[in-house]
N, C-alpha and C positions, 0 to 999 in steps of 0.2 A: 504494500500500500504506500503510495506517498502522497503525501498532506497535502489536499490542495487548500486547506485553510492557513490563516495567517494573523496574528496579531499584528497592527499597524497603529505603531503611534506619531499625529501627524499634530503640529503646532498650530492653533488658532493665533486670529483667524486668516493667514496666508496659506493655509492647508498644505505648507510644505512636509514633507514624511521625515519625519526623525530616526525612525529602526523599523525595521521589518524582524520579526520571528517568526517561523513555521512553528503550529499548531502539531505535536506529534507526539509520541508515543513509542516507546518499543515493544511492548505488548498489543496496544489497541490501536486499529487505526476509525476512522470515521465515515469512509469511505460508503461502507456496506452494512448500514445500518438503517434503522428506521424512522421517519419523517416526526415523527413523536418522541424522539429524544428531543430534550431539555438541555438546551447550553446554557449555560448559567455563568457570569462574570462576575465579581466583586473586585473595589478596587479602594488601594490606601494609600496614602502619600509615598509609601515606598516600595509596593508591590503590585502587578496585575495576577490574579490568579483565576483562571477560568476552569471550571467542575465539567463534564462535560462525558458523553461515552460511547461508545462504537462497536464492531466486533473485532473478537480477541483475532490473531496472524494468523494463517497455518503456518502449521507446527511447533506453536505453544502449546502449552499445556492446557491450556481455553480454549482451544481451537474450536469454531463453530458457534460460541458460545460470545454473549455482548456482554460487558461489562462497563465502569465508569472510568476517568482517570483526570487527573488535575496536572496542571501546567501554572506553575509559578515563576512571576518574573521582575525583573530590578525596574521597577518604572523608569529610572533614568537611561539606564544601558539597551535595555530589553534582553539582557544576559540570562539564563533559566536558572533561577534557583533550585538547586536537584533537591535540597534538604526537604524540602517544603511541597513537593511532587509525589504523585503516587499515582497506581494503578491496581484497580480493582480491588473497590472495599466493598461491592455488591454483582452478583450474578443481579445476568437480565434486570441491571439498573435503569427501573424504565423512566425514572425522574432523577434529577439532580437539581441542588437547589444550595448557593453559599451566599453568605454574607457577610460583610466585615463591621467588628465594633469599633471604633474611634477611641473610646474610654479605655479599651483594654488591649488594642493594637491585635486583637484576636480575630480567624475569620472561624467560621462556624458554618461547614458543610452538611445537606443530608442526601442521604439517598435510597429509596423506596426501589428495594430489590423483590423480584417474587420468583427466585427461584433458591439460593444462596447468598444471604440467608433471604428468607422469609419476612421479610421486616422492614421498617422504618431504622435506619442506621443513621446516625452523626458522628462526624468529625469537626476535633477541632484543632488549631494549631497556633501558633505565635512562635514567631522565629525559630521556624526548625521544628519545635515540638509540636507531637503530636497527641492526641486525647481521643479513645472510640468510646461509642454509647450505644449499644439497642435500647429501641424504644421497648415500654411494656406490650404490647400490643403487637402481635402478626399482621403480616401485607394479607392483601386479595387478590392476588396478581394469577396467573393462570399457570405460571410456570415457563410461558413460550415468548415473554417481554413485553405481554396486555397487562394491562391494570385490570 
């Protein structure tokens, strides 16, 4: 797969492009997934991190199989923070949904898997660190990436 998505950050308002980043993954790519995935962005004075999910390569270990994955990035450079990145904190992650707090410099991801797990998942992070949570509550998902 290769990304035809791209992070663009471009200066107001002469709309000159400042950096370009490819949107990517070495597990997931975007390509071949379904129109009802959820991209989701959050953004902080010193990061872009965008939540987002696709199906897993052939011949990973997911293979056939969509998951989420996030892409974290230096707002100024647009360099990828790897710390701050990951892949696949839900099977058949049919939503993804992040936010950033101001107060706590923390963002706060979820994701509504229905196949692995079953559930309502959050993450959270602040510099580098990371924090999971299931929800009390199981998904209603179908198991094939429907709600």
């Amino acid at each position: 797969y290769m990304s035809p998505s791209y992070f663009v950050k471009m200066e107001v308002p002469s709309l000159r492009i400042l950096w370009t980043k490819p949107i990517e993954s070495p597990l997931v790519g975007l390509e071949l997934w379904t129109p009802d995935n959820t991209d989701s962005i959050a953004v902080s004075p010193e990061r872009y991190v965008l939540h987002t999910a696709g199906q897993c390569r052939t011949g990973e270990w997911c293979s056939g199989h969509q998951g989420d994955f996030t892409q974290a990035l230096n707002a100024s450079t647009g360099e990828i923070i790897t710390a701050e990145g990951s892949d696949w904190k839900a099977s058949h992650s049919c939503k993804q949904m992040i936010t950033y707090n101001a107060a706590s410099d923390t963002f706060l991801m979820a994701n509504f898997g229905d196949y692995y797990p079953k559930d309502l998942v959050f993450n959270g992070f602040s510099k580098g660190k990371h924090a999971s949570a299931k929800a009390v509550f199981e998904g209603w998902g179908n198991g094939g990436g429907k709600q």
